[in-house]
SEPA-796309 format. One line per 8 residues: number of its first residue (from 0); for each residue x, y, z of C-alpha. Coordinates in Angstrom, 3 decimals. Example, Ala and Ser with C-alpha at 12.3 -4.5 7.8 and 13.67 -1.06 7.14 Angstrom:
0	12.300 -4.500 7.800; 13.670 -1.060 7.140
***
This chain:
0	-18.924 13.899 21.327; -19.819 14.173 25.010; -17.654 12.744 27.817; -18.933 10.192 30.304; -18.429 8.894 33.489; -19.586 5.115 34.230; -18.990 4.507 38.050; -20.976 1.328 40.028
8	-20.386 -1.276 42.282; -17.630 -4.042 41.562; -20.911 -7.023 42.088; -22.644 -5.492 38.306; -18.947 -4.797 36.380; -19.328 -8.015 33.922; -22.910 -7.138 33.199; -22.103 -3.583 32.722
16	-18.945 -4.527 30.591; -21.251 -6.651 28.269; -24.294 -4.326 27.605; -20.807 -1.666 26.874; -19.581 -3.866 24.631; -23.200 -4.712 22.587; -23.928 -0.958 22.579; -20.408 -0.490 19.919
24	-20.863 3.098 21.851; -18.445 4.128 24.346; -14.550 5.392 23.014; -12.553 4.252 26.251; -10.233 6.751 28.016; -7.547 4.641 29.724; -7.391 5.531 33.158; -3.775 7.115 34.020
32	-3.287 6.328 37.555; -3.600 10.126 38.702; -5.581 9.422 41.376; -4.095 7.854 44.386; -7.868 6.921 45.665; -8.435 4.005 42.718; -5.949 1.476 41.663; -6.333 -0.315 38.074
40	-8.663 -2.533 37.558; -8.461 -6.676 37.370; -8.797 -8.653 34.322; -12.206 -10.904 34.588; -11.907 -14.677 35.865; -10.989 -16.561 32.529; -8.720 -13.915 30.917; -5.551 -15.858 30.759
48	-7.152 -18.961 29.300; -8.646 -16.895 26.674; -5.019 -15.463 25.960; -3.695 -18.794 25.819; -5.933 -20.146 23.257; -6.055 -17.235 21.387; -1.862 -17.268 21.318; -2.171 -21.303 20.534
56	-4.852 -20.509 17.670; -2.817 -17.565 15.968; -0.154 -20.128 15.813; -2.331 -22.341 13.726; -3.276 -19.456 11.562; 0.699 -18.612 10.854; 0.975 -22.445 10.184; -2.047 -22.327 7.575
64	-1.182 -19.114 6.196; -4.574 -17.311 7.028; -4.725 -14.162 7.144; -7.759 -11.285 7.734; -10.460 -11.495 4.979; -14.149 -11.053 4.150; -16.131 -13.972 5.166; -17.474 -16.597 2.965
72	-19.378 -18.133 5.721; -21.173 -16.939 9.020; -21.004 -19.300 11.686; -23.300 -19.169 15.198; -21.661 -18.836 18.127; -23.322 -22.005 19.490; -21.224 -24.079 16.584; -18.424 -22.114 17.637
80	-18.265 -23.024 21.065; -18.813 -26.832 20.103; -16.066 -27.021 18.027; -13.380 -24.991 19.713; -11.842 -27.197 21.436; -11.714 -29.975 18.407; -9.741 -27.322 16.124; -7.451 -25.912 19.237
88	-6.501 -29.778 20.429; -6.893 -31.926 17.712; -6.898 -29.799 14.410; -4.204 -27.697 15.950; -2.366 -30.146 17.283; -2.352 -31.734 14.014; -1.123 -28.477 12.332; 1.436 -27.573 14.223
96	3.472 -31.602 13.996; 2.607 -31.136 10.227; 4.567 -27.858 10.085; 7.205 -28.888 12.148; 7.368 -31.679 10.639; 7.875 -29.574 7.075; 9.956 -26.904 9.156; 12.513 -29.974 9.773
104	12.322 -31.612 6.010; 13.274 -27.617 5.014; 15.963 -27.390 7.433; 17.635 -30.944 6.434; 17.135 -30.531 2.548; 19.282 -27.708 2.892; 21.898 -28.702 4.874; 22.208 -32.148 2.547
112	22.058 -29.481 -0.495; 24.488 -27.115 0.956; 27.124 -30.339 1.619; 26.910 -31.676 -1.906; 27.649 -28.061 -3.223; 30.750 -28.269 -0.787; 31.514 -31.766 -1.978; 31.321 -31.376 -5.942
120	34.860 -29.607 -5.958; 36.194 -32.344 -4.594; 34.680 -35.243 -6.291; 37.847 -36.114 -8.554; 39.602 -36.890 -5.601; 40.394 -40.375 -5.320; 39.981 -40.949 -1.647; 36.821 -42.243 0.402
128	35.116 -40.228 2.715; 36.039 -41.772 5.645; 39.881 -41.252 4.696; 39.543 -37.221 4.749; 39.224 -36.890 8.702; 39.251 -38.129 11.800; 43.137 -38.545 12.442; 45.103 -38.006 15.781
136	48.577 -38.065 14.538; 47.903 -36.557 11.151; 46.527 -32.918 10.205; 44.619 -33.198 6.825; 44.132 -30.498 4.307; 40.666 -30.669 2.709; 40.095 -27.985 -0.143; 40.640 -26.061 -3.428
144	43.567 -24.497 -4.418; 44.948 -21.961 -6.861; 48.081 -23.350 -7.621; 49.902 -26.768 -7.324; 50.862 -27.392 -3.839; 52.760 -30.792 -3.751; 56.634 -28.956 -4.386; 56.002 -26.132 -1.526
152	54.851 -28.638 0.818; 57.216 -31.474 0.765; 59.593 -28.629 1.533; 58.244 -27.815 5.359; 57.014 -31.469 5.591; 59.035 -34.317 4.072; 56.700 -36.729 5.320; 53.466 -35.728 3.437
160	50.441 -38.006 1.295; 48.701 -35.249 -1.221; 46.080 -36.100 -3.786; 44.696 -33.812 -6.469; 42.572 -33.619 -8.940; 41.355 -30.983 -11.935; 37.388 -30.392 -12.959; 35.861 -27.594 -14.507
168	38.771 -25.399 -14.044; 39.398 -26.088 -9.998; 41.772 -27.739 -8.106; 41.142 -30.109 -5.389; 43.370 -31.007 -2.921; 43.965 -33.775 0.267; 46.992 -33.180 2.230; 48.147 -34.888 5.258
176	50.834 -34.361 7.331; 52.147 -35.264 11.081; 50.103 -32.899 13.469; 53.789 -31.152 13.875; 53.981 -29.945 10.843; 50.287 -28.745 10.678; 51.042 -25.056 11.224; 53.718 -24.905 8.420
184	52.161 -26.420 5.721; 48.924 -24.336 6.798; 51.099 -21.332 5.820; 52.357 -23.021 2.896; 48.854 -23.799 1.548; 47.805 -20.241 2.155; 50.176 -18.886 -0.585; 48.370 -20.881 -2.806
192	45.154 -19.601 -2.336; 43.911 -22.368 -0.324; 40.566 -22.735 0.591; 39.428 -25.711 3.046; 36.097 -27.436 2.473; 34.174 -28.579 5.447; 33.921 -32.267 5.043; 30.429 -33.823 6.220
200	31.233 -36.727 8.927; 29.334 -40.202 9.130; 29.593 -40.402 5.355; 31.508 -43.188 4.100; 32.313 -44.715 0.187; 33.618 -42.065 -2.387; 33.158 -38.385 -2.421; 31.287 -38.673 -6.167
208	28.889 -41.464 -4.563; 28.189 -39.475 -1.019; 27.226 -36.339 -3.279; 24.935 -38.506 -4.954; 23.356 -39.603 -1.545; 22.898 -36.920 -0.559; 21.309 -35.172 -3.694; 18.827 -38.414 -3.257
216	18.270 -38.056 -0.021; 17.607 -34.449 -0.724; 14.879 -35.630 -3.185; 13.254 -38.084 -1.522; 12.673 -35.022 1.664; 11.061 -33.124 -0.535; 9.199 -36.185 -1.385; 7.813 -36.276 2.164
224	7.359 -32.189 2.264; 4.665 -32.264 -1.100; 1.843 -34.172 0.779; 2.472 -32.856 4.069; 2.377 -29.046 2.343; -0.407 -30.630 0.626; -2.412 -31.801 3.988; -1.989 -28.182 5.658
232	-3.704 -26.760 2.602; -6.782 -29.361 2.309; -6.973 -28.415 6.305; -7.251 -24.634 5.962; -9.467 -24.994 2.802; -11.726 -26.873 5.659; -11.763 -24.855 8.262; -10.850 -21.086 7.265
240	-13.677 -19.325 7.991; -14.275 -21.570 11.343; -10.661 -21.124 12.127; -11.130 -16.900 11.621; -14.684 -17.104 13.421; -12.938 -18.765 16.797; -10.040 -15.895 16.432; -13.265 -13.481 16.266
248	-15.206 -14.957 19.413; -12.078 -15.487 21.676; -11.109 -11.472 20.729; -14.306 -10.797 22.098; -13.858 -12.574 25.072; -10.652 -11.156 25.314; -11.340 -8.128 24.737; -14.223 -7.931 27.644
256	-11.759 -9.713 30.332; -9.238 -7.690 29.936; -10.966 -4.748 29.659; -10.825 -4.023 33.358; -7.314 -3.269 33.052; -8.798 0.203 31.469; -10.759 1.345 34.371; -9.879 3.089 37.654
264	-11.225 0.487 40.301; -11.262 0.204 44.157; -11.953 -2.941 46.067; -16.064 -2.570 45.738; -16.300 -0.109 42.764; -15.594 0.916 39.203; -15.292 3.847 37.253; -15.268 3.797 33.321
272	-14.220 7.020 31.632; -15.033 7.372 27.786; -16.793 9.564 25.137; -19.968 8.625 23.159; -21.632 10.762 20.175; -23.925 13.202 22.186; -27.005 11.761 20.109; -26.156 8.559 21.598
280	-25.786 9.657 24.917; -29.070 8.793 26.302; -29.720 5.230 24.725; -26.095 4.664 26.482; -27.724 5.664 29.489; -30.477 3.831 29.508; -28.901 0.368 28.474; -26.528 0.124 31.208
288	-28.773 1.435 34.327; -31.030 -0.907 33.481; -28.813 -3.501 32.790; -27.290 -3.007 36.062; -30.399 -2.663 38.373; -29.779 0.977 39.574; -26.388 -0.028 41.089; -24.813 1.927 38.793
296	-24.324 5.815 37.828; -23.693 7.390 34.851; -23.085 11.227 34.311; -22.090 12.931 31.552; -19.631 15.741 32.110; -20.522 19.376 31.158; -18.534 20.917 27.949; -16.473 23.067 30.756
304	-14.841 20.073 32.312; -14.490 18.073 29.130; -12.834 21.240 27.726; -10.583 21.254 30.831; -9.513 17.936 29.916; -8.828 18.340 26.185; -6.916 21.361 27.420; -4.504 19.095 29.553
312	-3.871 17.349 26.781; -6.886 14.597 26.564; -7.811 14.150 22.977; -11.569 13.882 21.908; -12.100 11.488 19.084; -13.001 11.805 15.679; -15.337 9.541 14.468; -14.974 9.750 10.274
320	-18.746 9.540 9.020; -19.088 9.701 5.382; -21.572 7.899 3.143; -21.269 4.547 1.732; -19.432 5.878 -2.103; -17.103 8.392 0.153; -15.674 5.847 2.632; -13.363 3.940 0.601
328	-11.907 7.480 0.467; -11.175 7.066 4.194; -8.053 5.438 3.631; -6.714 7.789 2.148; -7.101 10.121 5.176; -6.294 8.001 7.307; -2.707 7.498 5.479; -2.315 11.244 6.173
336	-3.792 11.493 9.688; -7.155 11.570 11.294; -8.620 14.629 11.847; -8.740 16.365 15.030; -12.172 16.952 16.346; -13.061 20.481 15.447; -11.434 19.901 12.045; -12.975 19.342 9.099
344	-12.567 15.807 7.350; -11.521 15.577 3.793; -12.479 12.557 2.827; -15.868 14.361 0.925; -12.683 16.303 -0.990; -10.544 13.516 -1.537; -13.614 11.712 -3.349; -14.510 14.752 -5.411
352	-11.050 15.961 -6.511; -8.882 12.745 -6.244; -10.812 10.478 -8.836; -10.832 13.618 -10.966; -6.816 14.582 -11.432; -6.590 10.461 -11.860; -9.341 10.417 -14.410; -7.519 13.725 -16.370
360	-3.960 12.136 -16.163; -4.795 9.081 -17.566; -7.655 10.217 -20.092; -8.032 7.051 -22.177; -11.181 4.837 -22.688; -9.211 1.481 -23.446; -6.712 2.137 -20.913; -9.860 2.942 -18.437
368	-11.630 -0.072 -19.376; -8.842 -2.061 -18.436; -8.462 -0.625 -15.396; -11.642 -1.207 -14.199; -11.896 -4.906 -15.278; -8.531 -5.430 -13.511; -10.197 -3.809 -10.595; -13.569 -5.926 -10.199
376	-11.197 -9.609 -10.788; -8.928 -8.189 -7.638; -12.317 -7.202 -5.873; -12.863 -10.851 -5.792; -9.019 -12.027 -4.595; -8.289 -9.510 -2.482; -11.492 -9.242 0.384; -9.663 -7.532 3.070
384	-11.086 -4.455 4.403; -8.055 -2.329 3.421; -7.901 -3.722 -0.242; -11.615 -3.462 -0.845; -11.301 0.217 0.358; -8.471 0.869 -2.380; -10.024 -1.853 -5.077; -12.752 0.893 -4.931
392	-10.818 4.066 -5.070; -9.373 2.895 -8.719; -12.388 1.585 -9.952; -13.990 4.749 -9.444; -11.041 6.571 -10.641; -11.229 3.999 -13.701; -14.422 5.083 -14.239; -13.109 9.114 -14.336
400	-10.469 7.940 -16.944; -12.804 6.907 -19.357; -14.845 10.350 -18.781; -12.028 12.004 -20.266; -10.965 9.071 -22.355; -14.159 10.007 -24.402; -13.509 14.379 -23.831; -9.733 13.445 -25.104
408	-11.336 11.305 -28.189; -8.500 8.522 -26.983; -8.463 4.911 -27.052; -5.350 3.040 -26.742; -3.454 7.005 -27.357; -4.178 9.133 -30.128; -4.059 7.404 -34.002; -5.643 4.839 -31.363
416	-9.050 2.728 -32.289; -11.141 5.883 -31.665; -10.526 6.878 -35.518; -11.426 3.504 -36.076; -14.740 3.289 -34.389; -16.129 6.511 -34.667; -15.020 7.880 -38.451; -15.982 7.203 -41.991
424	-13.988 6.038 -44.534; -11.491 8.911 -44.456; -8.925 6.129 -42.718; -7.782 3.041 -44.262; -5.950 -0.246 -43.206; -5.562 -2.133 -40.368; -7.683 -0.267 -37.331; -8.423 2.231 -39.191
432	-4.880 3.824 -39.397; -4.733 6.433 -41.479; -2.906 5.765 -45.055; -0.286 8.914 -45.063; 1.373 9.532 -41.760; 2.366 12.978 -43.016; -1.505 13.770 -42.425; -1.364 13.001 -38.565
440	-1.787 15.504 -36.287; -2.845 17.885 -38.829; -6.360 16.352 -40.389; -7.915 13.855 -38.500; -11.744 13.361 -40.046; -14.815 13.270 -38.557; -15.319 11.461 -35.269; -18.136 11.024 -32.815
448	-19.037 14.392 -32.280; -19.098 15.590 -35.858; -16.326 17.158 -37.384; -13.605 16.066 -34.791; -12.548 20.092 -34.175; -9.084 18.908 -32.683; -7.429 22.138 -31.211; -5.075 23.094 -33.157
456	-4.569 26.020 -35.987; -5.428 23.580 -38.887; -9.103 22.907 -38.320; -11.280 25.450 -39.890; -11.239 28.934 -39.230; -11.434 27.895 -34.911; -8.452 27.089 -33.702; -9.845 25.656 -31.394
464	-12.356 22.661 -31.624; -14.488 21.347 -29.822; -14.895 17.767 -28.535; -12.639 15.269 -28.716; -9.616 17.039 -27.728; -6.511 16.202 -29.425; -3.883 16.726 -26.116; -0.715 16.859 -28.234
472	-2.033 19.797 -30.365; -0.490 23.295 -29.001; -3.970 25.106 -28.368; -4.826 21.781 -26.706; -1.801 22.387 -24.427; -2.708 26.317 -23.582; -6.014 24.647 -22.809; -5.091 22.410 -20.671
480	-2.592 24.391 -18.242; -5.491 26.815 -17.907; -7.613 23.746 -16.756; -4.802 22.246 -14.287; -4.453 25.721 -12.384; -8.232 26.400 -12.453; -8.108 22.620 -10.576; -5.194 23.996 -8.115
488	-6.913 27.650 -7.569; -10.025 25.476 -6.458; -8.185 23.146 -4.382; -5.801 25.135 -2.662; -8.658 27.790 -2.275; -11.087 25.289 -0.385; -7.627 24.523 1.401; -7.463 27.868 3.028
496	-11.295 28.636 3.489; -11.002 25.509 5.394; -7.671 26.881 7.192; -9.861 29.585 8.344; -12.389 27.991 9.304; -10.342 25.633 11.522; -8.342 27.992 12.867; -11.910 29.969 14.206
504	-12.695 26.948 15.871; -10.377 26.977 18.184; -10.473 30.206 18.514; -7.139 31.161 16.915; -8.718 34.662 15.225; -5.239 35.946 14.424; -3.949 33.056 12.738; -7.140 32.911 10.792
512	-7.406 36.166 9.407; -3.795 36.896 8.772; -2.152 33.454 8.282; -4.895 32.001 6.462; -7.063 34.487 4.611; -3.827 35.737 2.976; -3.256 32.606 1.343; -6.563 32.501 0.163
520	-6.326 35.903 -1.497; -3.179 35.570 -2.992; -3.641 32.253 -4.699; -7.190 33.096 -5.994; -5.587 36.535 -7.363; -2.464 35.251 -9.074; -4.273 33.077 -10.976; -6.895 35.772 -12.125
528	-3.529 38.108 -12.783; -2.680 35.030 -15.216; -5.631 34.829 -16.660; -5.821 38.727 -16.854; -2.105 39.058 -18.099; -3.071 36.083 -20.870; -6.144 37.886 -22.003; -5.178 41.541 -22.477
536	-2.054 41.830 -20.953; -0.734 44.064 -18.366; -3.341 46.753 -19.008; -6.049 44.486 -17.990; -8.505 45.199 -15.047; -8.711 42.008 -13.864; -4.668 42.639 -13.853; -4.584 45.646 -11.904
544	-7.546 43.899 -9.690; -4.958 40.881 -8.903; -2.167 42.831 -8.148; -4.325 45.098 -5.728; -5.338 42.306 -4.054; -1.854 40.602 -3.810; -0.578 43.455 -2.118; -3.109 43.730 -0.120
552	-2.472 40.100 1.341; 1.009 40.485 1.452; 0.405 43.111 3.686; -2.082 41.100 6.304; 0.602 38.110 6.103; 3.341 40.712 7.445; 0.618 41.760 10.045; 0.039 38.059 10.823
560	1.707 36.042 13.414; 5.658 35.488 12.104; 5.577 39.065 11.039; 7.848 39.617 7.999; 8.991 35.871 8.012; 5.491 35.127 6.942; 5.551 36.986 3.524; 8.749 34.640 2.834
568	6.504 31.556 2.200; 5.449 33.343 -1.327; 7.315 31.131 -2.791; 6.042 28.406 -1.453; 2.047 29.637 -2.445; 3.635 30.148 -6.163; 5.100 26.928 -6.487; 1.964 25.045 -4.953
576	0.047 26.801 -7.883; 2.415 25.774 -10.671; 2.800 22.195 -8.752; -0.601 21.797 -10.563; 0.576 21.230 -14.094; 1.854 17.770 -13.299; -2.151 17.324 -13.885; -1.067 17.902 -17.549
584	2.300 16.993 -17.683; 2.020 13.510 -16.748; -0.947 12.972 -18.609; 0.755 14.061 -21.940; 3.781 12.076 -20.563; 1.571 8.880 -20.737; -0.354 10.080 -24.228; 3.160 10.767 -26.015
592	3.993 7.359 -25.096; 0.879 6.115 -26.741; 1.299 8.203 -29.630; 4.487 6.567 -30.467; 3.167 2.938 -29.856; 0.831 3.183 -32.926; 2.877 5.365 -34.952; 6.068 2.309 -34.240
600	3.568 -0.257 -34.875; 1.228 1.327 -37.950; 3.232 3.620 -39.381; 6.556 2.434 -39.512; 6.822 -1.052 -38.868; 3.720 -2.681 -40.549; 4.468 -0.739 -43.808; 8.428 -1.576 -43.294
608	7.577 -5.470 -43.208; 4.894 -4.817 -46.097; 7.430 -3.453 -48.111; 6.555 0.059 -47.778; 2.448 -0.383 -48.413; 0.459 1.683 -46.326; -2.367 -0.563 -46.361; -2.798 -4.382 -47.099
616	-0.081 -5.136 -44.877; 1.341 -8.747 -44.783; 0.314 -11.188 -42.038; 3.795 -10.997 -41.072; 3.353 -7.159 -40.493; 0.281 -7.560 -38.533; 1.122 -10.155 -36.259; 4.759 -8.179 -35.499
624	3.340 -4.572 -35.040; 0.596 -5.907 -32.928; 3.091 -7.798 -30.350; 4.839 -4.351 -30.448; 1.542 -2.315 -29.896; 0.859 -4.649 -27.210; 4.153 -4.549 -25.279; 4.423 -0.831 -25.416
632	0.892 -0.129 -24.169; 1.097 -2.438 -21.313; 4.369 -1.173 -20.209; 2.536 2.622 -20.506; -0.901 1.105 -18.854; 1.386 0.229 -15.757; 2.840 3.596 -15.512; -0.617 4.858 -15.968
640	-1.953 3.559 -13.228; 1.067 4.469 -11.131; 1.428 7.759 -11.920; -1.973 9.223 -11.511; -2.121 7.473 -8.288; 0.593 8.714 -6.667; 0.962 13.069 -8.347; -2.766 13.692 -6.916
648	-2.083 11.995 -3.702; 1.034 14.210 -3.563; -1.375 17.415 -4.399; -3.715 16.695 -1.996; -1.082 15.800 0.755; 0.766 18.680 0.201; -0.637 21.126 -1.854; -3.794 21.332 -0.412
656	-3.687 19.594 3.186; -1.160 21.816 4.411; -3.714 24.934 4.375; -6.226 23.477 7.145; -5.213 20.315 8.261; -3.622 18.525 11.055; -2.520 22.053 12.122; -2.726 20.972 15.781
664	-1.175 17.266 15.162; -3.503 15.221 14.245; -6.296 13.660 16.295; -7.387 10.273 17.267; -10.240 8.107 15.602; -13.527 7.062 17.182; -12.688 3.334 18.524; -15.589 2.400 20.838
672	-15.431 -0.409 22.848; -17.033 -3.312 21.414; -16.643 -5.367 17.841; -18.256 -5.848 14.811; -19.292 -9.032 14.252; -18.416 -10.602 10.919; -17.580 -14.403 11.157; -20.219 -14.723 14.088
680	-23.944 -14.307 13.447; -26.409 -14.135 16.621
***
């Protein structure tokens, strides 16, 4: 990024704003007032109007329920302007009596609903509506009580009418005394648990027939609601896209009106501050001098002043550039924070390791599968930018699962349909189940690859097979912790050669090479001490190597810049090592759940309902272990896809980012001024 400086006369600002905001090029810098020689700029002539109709037509959209999505249509900007003003007047006018009109049908449908609840307690009562208010000489008591009331108040009030009545286990009650006597009996009625029932006015006829009024009225509202509801929908199914592609053109307009606001400004000139990719420095150039007839300047600032400026707190943006496959990825980052500008982005990591640990957690072809499909039937429901972005990050992941779906030998769990598809006739009945459960886990045929070689001390004179892995089988396990650290000595590790080189950039040698590099070496080195210590024991070179080297860090991190405080984040280095078995943990979290699905539905509950065949199983049998197999696998598929999801995003947030990035808080992303186009075509 270089930094630029637009400055030209006030007469050539709107033709210099509009070749800025073609170009897409130039990241504005706002300008801060320092200067007491310029003032802010003015917003260009229409700005307000275009405010107001963009206000009126966002109104529209809350009315229609549109909301941000990828077009299904492209529409000129000629049509546009022709038919702006028929959707903001008469469309939108339209619109908004229709939903007011629905806003008012709500508003009354409830309050009629909310009165006939009230009323039902008291529809026993033998009195008419009009008799339970409306009094100057009397005080009436409208309500439900706990307890009889007609003894305690003839005692404060000789003179008294009361009326009761029983239904579904409450008691209604009308009392009425002189207005005198109002604050007695009020006291009276309180002992009894009293509680007064706000009686609609205007009604008239019994209480049972003005509940029924209003329960019809009620239904006749919503009546009127259905088409009107109806009406809005038929009108946004219409004009969506046109609707979203005047939102687009008056943003624009917006966008360039108001954009003087941004520059510094005196009454006969402009200056526009802002930074542009240096490659694109000279096309930027060019554009607007010409554009503006040689009435205008524009200098870009040598890297000593643009470093002054960064170092008074200015922020250079980042603009994240990553291929089409990696950007989906972006979100991700973004989530986190956007990289400052000499720091490395991780999306490229994110794509390479994230997809991975989701792929290794969830390990199943069938579960996979389903994942994906789910995946491309969203891709077409949810078109927003931000959903596409994460639509793609689990399809790809999907894609990962059934990778290791097929390395795991798993479909639907182990004693899943892989047996099924890919063995001989060493299984029998339904799916290929195997006949005696006592032989699962410990011979499990030939499979895809040959003799299946499940780790595990029963095949052969290996112990350990070959391909498909069985994941429950101990040696599998052993395996398979070896395999998540390997993935968190490589993670972390690119963490911290990242760390280092970040912390070079700007120029930070100490932190570098005795915050950083010590990390580095001691991760690396523990885990080849484990290895070591696992392969020949304590006597082991690679051992005595390890520890050597450990030291050796320790050392540079007490050198480094907390001094003794930073050996005390050990821990912390350990424990983001050994976070790295969640990689397996979950995964055989999700496969044990699996596991028992089939052995519920084949094992015990088809030969239970068969009476105790192992194979030929009764329709009966089928049909119940199925629903079971079913249930239990969706239930684990939706933890499946949660799970994997959110442990690597935790590992790379944590684990990993916390080495190199966002060290100096967190930058700010390439916005140039100017819009992408995607519900207007030129």
């Amino acid at each position: 990024m270089c930094r630029v400086v637009v400055a030209g006369s006030n007469k050539v600002i709107e033709p210099v704003i509009e070749k800025l905001h073609e170009l897409n090029l130039l990241h504005l810098v706002n300008y801060s007032g320092a200067d007491e020689a310029f003032g802010m700029g003015k917003p260009l002539g229409k700005s307000s109007e275009y405010a107001e109709q963009l206000i009126k037509l966002r109104s529209i959209e809350r009315y229609l329920g549109i909301t941000d999505k990828m077009p299904d249509k492209q529409f000129p900007e000629s049509q546009v302007l022709s038919q702006i003003d028929g959707i903001l007047d008469n469309v939108g006018d339209d619109v908004i009596a229709t939903a007011e009109r629905i806003a008012e049908i709500e508003n009354e449908v409830k309050i009629k609903q909310d009165q006939a609840k009230a009323l039902k307690p008291l529809a026993g009562l033998t009195l008419d509506m009009e008799l339970l208010h409306g009094y100057s000489s009397l005080a009436a008591f409208v309500g439900t009580a706990a307890s009889p009331v007609e003894a305690d108040v003839s005692k404060v009030s000789y003179v008294n009418e009361v009326f009761t009545s029983t239904s579904g286990g409450t008691n209604a009650v009308a009392v009425f005394v002189p207005v005198e006597k109002a604050g007695e009996v009020s006291g009276v009625l309180s002992e009894h648990g009293f509680s007064e029932i706000s009686v609609p006015r205007g009604m008239t006829g019994t209480i049972a027939g003005a509940i029924s009024t209003l329960e019809s009225d009620s239904k006749r509202l919503e009546g009127e609601e259905a088409p009107l509801q109806k009406k809005l929908n038929d009108i946004r199914a219409q004009h969506e896209d046109l609707i979203l592609a005047i939102d687009e053109h008056l943003s624009i307009k917006a966008q360039k009106a108001e954009s003087p606001l941004r520059f510094a400004s005196t009454d006969n000139a402009f200056v526009i501050d802002g930074w542009v990719p240096t490659d694109q420095f000279e096309a930027l150039k060019g554009e607007i001098e010409s554009v503006a007839g040689g009435r205008v300047q524009v200098e870009r600032l040598d890297a000593s002043e643009a470093d002054k400026l960064v170092e008074a707190g200015e922020d250079i943006p980042t603009k994240l550039n990553n291929p089409g496959v990696v950007k989906p990825f972006e979100l991700i980052t973004r989530l986190f924070a956007i990289p400052e500008y000499k720091e490395y982005d991780p999306t490229p990591l994110i794509f390479v390791f994230f997809p991975l640990m989701f792929g290794l957690i969830l390990g199943d072809v069938a579960y996979g599968l389903i994942v994906f499909i789910v995946m491309m039937m969203l891709r077409r429901k949810f078109r927003t930018p931000g959903w596409q972005s994460l639509i793609n990050i689990v399809t790809i992941s999907s894609i990962w699962a059934i990778i290791f779906g097929i390395v795991f030998g798993e479909i639907f769990g182990p004693l899943g349909l892989w047996d099924y598809i890919f063995s001989g006739a060493h299984y029998t009945g339904l799916l290929g189940t195997v006949a005696d459960p006592h032989h699962v886990g410990v011979d499990f045929g030939s499979g895809f690859y040959g003799p299946l070689g499940r780790i595990g001390p029963e095949i052969g004179s290996f112990a350990g097979g070959v391909f498909p892995m069985y994941r429950l089988a101990t040696a599998s396990v052993l395996v398979l912790i070896g395999v998540s650290l390997f993935i968190g000595i490589v993670h972390t590790g690119i963490g911290s050669i990242l760390g280092v080189k970040n912390e070079l950039a700007y120029g930070e040698k100490r932190h570098a090479y005795y915050e950083r590099l010590p990390v580095l070496l001691f991760q690396v080195f523990f885990g080849l001490g484990l290895l070591g210590l696992i392969a020949g024991g304590l006597g082991h070179p690679l051992v005595l190597l390890s520890a050597a080297v450990i030291v050796i860090s320790i050392i540079m991190m007490v050198r480094g810049p907390e001094g003794v405080m930073g050996a005390t984040h050990i821990p912390f280095f350990v424990s983001n090592l050994i976070s790295y078995l969640r990689l397996l943990a979950i995964g055989l979290a999700s496969v044990g759940v699996a596991f028992a699905a089939n052995q519920l539905g084949f094992y015990v509950l088809m030969p239970m309902l068969s009476g105790g065949a192992h194979d030929g199983f009764t329709t009966i049998a089928i049909v119940v272990g199925i629903v079971v197999l079913i249930m239990v696998h969706f239930i684990n598929l939706l933890l499946g896809i949660l799970s994997p999801f959110m442990h690597p995003l935790r590992l790379h947030y944590v684990e990993m980012f916390t080495k190199f990035y966002s060290a100096h808080g967190g930058g700010v992303e390439y916005s140039p001024f100017g819009r992408v186009r995607r519900f207007l075509r030129d």
